[in-house]
C-alpha positions as CSV (number, residue, x, y, z in Angstrom):
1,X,7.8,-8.1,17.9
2,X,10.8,-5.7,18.2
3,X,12.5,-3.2,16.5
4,X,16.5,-4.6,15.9
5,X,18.2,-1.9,16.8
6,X,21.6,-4.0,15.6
7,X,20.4,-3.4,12.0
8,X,20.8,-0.4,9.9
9,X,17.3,1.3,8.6
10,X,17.1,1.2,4.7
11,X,15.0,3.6,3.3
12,X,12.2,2.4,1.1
13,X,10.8,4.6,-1.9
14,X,6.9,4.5,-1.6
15,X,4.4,6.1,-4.2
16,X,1.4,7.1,-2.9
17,X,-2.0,7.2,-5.2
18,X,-5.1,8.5,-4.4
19,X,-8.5,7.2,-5.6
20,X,-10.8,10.3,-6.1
21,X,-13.1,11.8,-7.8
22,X,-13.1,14.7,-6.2
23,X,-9.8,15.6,-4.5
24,X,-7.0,17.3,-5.3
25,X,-3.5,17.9,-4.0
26,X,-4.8,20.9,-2.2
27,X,-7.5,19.3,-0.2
28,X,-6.4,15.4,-0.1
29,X,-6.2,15.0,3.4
30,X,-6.0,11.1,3.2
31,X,-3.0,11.5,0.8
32,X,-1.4,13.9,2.6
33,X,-1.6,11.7,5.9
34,X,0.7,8.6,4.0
35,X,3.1,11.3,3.0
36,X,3.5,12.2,6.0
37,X,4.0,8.9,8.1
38,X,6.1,7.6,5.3
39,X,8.6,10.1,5.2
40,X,8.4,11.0,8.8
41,X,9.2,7.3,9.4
42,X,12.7,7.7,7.0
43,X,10.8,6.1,4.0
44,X,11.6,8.3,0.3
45,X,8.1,9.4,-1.4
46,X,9.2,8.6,-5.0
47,X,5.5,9.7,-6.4
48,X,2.4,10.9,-5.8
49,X,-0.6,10.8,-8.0
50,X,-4.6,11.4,-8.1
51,X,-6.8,9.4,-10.4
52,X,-10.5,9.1,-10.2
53,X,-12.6,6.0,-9.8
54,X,-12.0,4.3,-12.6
55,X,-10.3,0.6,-12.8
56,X,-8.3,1.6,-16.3
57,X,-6.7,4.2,-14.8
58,X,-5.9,2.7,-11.7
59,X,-4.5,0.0,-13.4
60,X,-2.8,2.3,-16.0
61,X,-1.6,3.8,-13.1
62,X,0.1,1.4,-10.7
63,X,1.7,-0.4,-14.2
64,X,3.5,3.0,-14.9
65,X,4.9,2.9,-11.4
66,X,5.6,-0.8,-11.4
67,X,7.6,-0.7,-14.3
68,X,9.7,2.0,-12.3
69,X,12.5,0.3,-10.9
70,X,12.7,3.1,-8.7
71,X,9.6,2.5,-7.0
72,X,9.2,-0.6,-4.5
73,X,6.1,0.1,-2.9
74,X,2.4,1.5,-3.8
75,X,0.1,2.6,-1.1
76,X,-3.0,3.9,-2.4
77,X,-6.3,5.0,-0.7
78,X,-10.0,5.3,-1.6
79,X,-12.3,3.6,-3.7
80,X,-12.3,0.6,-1.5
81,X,-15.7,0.4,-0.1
82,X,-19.4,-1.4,-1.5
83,X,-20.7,1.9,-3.7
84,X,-20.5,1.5,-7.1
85,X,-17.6,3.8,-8.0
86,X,-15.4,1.5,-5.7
87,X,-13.3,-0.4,-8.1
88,X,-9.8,0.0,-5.9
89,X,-9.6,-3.9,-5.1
90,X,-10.9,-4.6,-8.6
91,X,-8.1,-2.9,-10.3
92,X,-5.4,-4.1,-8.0
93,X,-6.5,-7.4,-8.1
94,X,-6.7,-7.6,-11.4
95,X,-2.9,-7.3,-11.5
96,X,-1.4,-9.0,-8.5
97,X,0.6,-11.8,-9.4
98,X,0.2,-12.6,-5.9
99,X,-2.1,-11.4,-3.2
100,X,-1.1,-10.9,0.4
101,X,-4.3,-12.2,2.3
102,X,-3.7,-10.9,5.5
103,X,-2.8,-7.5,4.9
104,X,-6.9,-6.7,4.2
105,X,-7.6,-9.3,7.3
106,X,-5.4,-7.6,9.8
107,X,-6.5,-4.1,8.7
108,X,-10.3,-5.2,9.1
109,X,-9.0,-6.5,12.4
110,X,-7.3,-3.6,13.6
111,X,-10.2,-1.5,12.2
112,X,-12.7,-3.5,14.0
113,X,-10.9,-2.4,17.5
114,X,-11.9,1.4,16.6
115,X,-15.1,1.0,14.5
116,X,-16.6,-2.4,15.5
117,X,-18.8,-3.8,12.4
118,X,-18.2,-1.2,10.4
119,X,-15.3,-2.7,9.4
120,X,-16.9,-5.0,7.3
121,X,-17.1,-2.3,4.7
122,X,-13.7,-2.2,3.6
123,X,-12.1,-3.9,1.0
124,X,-8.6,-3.1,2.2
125,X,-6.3,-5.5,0.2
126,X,-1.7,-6.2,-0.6
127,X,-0.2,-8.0,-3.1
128,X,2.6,-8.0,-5.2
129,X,3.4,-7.3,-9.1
130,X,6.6,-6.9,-11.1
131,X,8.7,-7.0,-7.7
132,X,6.3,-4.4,-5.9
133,X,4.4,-4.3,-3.5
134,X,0.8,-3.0,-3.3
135,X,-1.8,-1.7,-0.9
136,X,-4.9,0.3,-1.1
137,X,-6.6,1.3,2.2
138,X,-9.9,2.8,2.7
139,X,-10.5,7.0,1.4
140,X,-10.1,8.3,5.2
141,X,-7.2,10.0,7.2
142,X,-8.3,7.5,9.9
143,X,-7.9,4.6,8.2
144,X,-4.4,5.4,6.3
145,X,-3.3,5.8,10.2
146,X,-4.5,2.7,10.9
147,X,-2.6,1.0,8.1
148,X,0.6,2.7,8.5
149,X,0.8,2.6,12.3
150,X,-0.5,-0.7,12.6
151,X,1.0,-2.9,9.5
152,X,2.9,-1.0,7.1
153,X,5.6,1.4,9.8
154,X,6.7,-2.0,10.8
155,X,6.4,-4.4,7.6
156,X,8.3,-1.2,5.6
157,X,11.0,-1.4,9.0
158,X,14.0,-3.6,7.7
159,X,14.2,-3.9,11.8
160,X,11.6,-5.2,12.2
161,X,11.5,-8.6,14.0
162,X,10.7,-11.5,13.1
163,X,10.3,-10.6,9.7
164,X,9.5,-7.6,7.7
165,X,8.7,-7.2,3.8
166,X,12.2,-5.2,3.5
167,X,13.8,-8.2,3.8
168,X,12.0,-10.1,0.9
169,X,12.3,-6.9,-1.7
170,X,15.4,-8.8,-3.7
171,X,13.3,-12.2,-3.7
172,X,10.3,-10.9,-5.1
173,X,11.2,-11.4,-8.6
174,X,12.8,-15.0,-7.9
175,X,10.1,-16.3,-10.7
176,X,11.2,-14.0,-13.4
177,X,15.1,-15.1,-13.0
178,X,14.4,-18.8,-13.2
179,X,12.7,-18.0,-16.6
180,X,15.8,-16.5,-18.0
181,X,18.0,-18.7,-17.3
């Protein structure tokens, strides 16, 4: 796993949502800790939104921003956990057309190396729609580190080596050309 410094970076334009009841701009900490890797890291934010627990308009949400052809990637957090509010995996799910598995594996794992069984408590989880790609992590500053440093600053790396989802952005819609032809 290497960084190919041979290879140009290429910006990717991210939207970042957060799942709350409760915050806002002024106090979303969790939020505020994506925005700053991302664009610290060379990525564009192309949005940023708060909507509270509710899978509708989560869902009403990240379609909005799928349909954008602007935006490529979604990283939400909160509303990922066991409670009863927590309907983050629900609504992404719901729209995937296909689900990355490991991305919610290897953030448990990761996770596990800080918190130990705790872990088991989020419902981290990727997957793609309309040509974008999705992820929700858990509602704390820690764990949006944890995702960006540990999965997304590298899969969001064109660079990166051996493979990176930059790379797979213009193939992600392969389905939807075969149909129109």
């Amino acid at each position: 796993m290497a960084i190919d410094e041979s290879k140009s970076f290429i910006p990717v334009n991210i939207a970042v949502l957060t799942v709350s009841d409760t915050r806002t701009l002024a106090d979303d900490k969790s939020g505020q800790t994506l925005v700053d890797r991302l664009t610290a890291a060379g990525h564009t934010l192309a949005a940023r939104a708060i909507v509270t627990d509710d899978t509708d308009k989560i869902v009403a949400q990240l379609r909005s921003w799928i349909a954008d052809p602007k935006i490529e990637v979604v990283i939400s957090t909160g509303g990922t956990g066991v409670t009863g509010r927590d309907v983050t995996p629900e609504a992404f799910e719901s729209i995937y057309e296909k689900k990355i598995e490991g991305f919610g594996e290897l953030f448990r794992w990761q996770s596990y190396q800080k918190i130990a069984s705790s872990t088991i408590q989020s419902r981290a989880t990727g997957g793609v729609a309309g040509g974008t790609y999705l992820f929700a992590l858990p509602g704390s500053p820690g764990a949006c580190r944890d995702g960006w440093d540990g999965i997304l600053q590298y899969q969001l790396d064109y660079r990166f080596k051996p493979c990176n989802f930059v790379e797979l952005l213009p193939r992600l819609q392969e389905h939807e050309r075969r149909k129109a032809s």
